[in-house]
N, C-alpha and C positions, 0 to 999 in steps of 0.2 A: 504494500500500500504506500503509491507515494505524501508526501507531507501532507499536501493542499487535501488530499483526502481524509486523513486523518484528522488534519484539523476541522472538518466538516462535521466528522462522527464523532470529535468530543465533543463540539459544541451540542451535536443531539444529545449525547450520554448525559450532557450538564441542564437538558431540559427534563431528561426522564424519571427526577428525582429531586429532593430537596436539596442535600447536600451529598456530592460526589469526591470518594477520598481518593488523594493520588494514586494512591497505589494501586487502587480500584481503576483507575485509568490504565496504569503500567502495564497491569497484569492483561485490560483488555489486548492492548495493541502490542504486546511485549515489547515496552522499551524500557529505559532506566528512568527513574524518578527525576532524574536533572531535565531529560529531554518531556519530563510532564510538566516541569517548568515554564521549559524556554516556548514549549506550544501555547500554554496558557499567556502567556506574557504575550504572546504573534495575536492570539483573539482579542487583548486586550488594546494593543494598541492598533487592530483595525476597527474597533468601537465599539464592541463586544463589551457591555457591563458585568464582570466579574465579581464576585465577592469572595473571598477569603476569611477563614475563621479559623487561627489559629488550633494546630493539633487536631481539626474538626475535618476542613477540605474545602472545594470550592461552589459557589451559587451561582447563578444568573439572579442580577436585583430586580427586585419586583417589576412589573410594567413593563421589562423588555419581552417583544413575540418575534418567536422562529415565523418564518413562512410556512406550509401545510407539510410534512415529509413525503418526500415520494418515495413508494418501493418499487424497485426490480423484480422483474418476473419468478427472480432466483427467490427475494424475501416472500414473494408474493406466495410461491408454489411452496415455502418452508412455511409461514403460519397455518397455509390450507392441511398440510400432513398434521401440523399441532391439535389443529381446531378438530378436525378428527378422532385424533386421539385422545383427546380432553371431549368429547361429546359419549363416546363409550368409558370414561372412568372417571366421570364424577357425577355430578346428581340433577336433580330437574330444576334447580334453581339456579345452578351454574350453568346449564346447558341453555335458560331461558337467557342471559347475559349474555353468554359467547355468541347463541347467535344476533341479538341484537349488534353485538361489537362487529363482527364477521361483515354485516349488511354494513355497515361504517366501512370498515376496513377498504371491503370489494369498492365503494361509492368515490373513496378518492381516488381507485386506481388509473390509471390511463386504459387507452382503447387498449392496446395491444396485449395489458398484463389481464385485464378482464378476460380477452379473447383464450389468454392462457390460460389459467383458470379452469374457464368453461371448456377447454379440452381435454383437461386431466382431471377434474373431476369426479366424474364417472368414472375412470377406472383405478382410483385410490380409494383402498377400503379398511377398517379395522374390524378383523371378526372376533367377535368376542366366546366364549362359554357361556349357553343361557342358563340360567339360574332362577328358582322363582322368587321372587320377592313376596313375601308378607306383607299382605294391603293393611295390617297397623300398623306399619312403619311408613311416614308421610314421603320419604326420602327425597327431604327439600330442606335440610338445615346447614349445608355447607356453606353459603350466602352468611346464614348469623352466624357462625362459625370464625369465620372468618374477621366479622365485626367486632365481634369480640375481643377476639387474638390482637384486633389494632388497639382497641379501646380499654384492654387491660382489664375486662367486667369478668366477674362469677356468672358462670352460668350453672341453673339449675333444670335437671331431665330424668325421668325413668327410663335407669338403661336395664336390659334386657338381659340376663344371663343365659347363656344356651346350657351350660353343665347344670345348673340348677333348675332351669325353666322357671325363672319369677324375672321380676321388676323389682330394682330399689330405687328410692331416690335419691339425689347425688348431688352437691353442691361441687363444683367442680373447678378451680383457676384453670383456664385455657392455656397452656405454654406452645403445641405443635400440633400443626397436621401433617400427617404420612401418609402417605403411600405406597403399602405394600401388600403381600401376598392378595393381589387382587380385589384390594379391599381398601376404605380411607379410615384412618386411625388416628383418633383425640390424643394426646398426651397432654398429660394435664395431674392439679395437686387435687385427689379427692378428699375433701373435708371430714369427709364421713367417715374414712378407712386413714384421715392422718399421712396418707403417704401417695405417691406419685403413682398413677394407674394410665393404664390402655383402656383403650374403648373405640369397641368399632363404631364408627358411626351410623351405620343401617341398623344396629340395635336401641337406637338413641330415639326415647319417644319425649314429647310433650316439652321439648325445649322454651326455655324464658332465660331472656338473658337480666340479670339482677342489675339495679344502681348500685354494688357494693365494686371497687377496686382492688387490686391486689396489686401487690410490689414482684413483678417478673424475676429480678435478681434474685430472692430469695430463693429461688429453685434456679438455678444457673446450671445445676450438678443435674437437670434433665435431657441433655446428648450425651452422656453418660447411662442412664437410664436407658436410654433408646437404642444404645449401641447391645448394652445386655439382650432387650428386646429381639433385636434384628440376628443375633448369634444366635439362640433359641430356635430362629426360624430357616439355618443354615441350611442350604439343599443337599440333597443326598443322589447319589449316584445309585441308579439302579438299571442290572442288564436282563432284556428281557427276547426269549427267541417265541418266531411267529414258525408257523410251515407256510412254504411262499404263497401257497394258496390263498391264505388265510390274510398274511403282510397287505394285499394289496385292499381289503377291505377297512384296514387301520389310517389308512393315508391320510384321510382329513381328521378324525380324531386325535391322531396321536401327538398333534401341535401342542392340543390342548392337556396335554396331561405331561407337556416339559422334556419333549422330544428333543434330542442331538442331535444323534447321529444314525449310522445302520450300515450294515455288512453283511457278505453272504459268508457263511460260519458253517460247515458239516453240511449244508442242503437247505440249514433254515436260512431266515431274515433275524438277523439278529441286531439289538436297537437300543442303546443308550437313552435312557432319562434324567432327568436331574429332577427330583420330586422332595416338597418336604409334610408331603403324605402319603405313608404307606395305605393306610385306610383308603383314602381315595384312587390311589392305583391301582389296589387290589381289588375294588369293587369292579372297577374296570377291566381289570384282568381274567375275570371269571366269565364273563359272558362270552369269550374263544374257550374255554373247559377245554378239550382236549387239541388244540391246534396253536397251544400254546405253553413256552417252559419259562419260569422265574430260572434266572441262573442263580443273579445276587441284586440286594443282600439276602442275606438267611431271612432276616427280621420280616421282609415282602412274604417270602416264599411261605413263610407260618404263618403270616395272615390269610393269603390264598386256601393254604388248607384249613385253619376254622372258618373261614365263610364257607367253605363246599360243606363242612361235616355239617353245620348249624343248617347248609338249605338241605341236605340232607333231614337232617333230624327233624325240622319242620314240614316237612314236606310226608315223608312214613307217617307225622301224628295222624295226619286226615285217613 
């Protein structure tokens, strides 16, 4: 990228935000902190109002306006794969905003990125695993969620236990949201239990967010927490062989259960997973019954066999 470019795109970077620290620049454009300098100093003396704030970073002073940004085809075609992807993994109240934002987005593009656009759209997809959802779960709280987390507020909700099958109520400090194992995850100090807790968010009913505040800092020690969290949920390698007969009817499911790789092994299809559920592969595994072998782990291969004995056993009671 040469200069005059860059200097273009920190002047955006210095509008996209209240306060932008150097190093936050550096690391964008990989340069050295002097040349975040001597760039800011070149915006400055073409008449560019900067504000500096000590140990803080730099502003744009109130009342100065960029002109409208334009994106390139290339920006244009990367938030459309986002917008996508953010439409299958978050919730209806986010997905009501993205696409409002999207109809903005596409509105200031030029003719030709539009044109673009509309030719690749159709054929970019995200396929997800359907799942049913529980019609008592509203699954439209990521919006207050979100508010929260900026406004520093207690939120209070009946969250849903699956091991127990009940409802407690929960006063809860908001610190994070995650995304993982397929699912959006609260991190946050539960009042109730004293101590810093997960929670899914699709078990999250009857949310109100309280006028009481909480001091963030005081749980600092929560990516720590989180990293515990995300270890617990470390993937597992597991090998599993088809008979080729059989392999070719697995081809669209088996994306979904955390497919690698595959080889032809002795006559079979044989096919790497990375899973961090046995249960759930194993249920899957059972419906090939005899057109298919667990190599490894052990741990798989013993859950496969008490689901056969148990549909076994249930099955003889009738």
């Amino acid at each position: 990228m040469n200069r005059i470019d860059r200097l273009s795109a920190i002047l955006i970077q210095l509008q996209s935000k209240k306060v932008v620290k150097a190093h936050e620049i550096a690391e964008r454009f990989d340069i050295s902190l002097r040349t975040v300098y001597r760039d800011v100093r070149a915006l400055e003396e073409a008449g560019v109002p900067i504000g500096a704030e000590a140990g803080v970073g730099y502003f744009l002073m109130e009342g100065y306006n960029l002109p409208p940004v334009k994106f390139s085809k290339e920006e244009a075609g990367a938030i459309l794969m986002a917008t996508k992807l953010a439409e299958k993994n978050t919730d209806n109240s986010i997905r009501h905003h993205l696409s409002d934002a999207l109809f903005k987005i596409k509105a200031a593009l030029r003719v030709e990125e539009k044109a673009y656009l509309e030719s690749i759209d159709n054929n970019i997809e995200v396929i997800e695993v359907p799942y049913s959802v529980k019609p008592d779960f509203p699954d439209n709280f990521l919006t207050e969620l979100q508010q929260a987390l900026a406004d520093y507020r207690v939120i209070n909700f009946d969250y849903y236990s699956n091991y127990a099958d009940s409802f407690t109520n929960r006063d809860v400090e908001p610190l994070s949201l995650c995304f993982y194992t397929n699912h959006w995850h609260l991190i946050g100090f539960c009042r109730l239990r004293q101590d810093l807790r997960d929670f899914r968010v699709d078990r999250i009913m009857k949310l109100k967010t309280k006028e009481d505040t909480f001091d963030a800092k005081a749980h600092s020690d929560y990516t720590s927490y989180l990293e515990t969290i995300l270890q617990r949920n470390d993937l597992e390698e597991a090998i599993i062989r088809f008979k080729p007969r059989m392999a070719r009817f697995v081809n669209e499911q088996k994306y979904f259960m955390g497919f690698v790789e595959s080889e032809q092994v002795d006559g079979w299809e044989q096919m790497k997973f990375m899973t961090s559920s046995n249960m759930g592969l194993a249920h899957w595994v059972i419906q090939f019954v005899d057109q298919v072998e667990v190599i490894s782990p052990k741990s798989l291969k013993e859950e496969v066999i008490k689901l056969i004995e148990k549909g076994k056993e249930h099955h003889l009671s009738y």
